[in-house]
N, C-alpha and C positions, 0 to 999 in steps of 0.2 A: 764229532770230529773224526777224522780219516789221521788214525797214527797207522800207518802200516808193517805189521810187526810187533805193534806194541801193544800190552795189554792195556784195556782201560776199565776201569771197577765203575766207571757212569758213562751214560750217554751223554754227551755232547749237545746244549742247544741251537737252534736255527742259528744259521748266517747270520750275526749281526748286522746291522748298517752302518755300513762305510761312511763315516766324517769326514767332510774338507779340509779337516786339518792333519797337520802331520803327527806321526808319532816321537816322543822326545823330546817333544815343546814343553812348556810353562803350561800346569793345569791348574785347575782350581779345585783345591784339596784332594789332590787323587788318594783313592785306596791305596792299604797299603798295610803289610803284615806287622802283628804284634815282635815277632818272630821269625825270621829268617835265616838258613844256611844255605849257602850255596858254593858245591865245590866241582871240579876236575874230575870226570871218572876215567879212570884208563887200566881198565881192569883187562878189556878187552871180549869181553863178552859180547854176546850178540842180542837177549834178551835184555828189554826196556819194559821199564811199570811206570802208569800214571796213575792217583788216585785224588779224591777231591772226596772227602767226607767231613761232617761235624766238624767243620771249622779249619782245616787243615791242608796243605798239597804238596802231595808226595809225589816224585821223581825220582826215578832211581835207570842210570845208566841212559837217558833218553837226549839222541842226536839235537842241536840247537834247531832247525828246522822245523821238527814237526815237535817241542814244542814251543817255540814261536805262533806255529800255526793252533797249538791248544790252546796258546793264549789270549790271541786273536780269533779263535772261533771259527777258521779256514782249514781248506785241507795246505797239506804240505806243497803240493805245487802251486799258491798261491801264494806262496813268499819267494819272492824272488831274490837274489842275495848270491854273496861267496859261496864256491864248492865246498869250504870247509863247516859250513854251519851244517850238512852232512858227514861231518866224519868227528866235529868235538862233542864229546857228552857230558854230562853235568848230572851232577845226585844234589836235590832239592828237597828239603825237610821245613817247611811253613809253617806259622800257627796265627790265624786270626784272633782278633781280642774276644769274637764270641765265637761258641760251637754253631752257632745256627746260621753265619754267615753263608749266602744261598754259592752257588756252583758258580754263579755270573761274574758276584761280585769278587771271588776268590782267583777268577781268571783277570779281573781288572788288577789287581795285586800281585799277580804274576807280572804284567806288562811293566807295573810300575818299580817290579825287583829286577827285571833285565834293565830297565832305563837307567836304576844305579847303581848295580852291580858291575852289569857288560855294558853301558854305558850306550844302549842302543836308543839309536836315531834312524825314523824310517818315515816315510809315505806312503797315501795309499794312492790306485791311479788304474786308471780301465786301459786291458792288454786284452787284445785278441789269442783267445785260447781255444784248444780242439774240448771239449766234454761231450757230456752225456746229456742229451734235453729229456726230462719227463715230461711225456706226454699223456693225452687221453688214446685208448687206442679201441678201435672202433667208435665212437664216439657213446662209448658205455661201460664208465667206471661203473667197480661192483664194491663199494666201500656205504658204511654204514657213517651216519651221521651223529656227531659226539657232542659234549660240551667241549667248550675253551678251555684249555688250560689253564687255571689262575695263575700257576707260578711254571719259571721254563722247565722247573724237574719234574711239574706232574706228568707232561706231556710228555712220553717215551715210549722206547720199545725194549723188548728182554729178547734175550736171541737164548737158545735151546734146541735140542734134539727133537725131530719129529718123527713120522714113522716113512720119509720119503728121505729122510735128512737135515737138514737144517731149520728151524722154526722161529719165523720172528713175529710176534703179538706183540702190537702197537695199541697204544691208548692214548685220546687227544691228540692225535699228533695231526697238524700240519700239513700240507703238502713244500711247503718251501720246508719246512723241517725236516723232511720225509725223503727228500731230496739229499739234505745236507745228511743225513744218519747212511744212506745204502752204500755210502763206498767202506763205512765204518762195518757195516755187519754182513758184506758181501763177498768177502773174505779175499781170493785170488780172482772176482770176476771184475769187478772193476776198481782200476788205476788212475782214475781220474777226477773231475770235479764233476758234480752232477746238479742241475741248473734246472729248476720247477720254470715248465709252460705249460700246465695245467690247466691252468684260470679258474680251479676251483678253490672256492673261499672256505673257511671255516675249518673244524678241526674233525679227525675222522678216527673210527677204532676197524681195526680189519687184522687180520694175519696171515702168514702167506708161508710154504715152504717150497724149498727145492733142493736138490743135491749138490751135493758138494763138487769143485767143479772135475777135482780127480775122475768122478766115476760118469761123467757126461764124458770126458776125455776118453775112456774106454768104452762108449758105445750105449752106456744106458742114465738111464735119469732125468729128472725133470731138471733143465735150464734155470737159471733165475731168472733171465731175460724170458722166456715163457713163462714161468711162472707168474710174474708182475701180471702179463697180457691173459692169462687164462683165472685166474684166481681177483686180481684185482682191476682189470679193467684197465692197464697203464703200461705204459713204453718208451723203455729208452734210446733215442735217435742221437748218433752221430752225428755232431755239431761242432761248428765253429762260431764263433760267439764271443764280442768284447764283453768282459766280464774282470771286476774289480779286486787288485794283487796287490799285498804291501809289498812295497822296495824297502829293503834296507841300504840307508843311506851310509851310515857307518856302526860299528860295534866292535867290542873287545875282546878276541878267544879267550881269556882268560878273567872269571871274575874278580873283583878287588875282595878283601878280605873281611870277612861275617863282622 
């Protein structure tokens, strides 16, 4: 998931699939925490944490926006909505009935504490949006072939220091995952949603570094966007592209009480 600015202690899995139906409707048993607080931050800080471990999801200081979009599995400019779901923040302290409740199902529990906390009602719906398309570039990816992922947390990437700059090793992962993770671990290079045309199936292990974008800005350094194309074989194009956005149809700045 793409929080920009905000730290995240897990990677984020693939885009979910968008359902015909809306959100805030009547479900059949939805998730839902043993435990829940959700309150008002107005601290005024600029730093936001999200965490998702051993049964639990933490929030601390994080714009309604992006996570709306952590809970829906979207980057932030795929919620479409009031300007102020950018500027209220909210400190969330969770607890599932079990520790082993996986990352998915702890994000469908998130959905179902905004629905009766802030009382959100949304849709989803294809908007033509500017992104990033991954491609194959030359027609010759340089990625190794993996097993599937059994579960979405095996599949991931750890980002780390390399000896050129920044170093992301991926395992199992995806390309529509792979997709969905680089606006997460690409720090200041891309601002947007990034949209697998690959057409390659199955799951892949590879890693890739590049400089951070400060010292490309001053003259030297490997690009990330080279890097993709010289390291792995893949490219991302300039795209306009209908591609699938929840609307919020209505919601409450302020949650009702724990």
């Amino acid at each position: 998931m793409h929080l920009r600015g905000i730290i995240l202690s897990v990677c984020s899995p693939a885009l979910l699939v968008f359902l015909g139906t809306g959100v805030g409707r009547s479900q059949i048993t939805p998730l839902s925490f043993e435990v829940a607080d959700v309150k008002i931050n107005s601290s005024g800080a600029a730093q936001a944490r999200v965490n998702l471990s051993n049964g639990r999801f933490l929030a601390s200081n994080v714009p309604l926006r992006p996570l709306i979009a952590e809970a829906w599995t979207i980057t932030p400019d795929g919620v479409v909505g009031p300007s102020w779901l950018d500027d209220v923040r909210v400190d969330i302290a969770a607890k599932a009935s079990s520790p082993q409740t996986t990352d998915a199902d702890l994000r469908l529990m998130v959905r179902s504490l905004l629905q009766d906390r802030m009382k959100l009602v949304a849709h989803t719906e294809n908007r033509e949006q500017r992104v990033l398309a991954l491609t194959i570039w030359k027609d010759k990816p340089k990625l190794t072939p993996s097993d599937a992922p059994r579960t979405a947390e095996e599949g991931d990437c750890s980002v780390g220091g390399g000896t050129i700059g920044v170093r992301v090793v991926c395992r199992h992962m995806t390309m529509a995952r792979l997709a969905h993770e680089l606006p997460e671990v690409a720090g200041r290079y891309i601002d947007q949603r990034v949209v697998d045309q690959t057409d390659l199936q199955g799951a892949w292990d590879f890693t890739v570094e590049w400089a951070p974008l400060a010292e490309t800005d001053a003259g030297g350094g490997l690009t990330l966007f080279a890097a993709l194309q010289a390291q792995l074989g893949l490219e991302l194009k300039a795209k306009k592209l209908p591609v699938p956005v929840l609307v919020i149809d209505s919601m409450e700045r302020t949650p009702t009480s724990n």
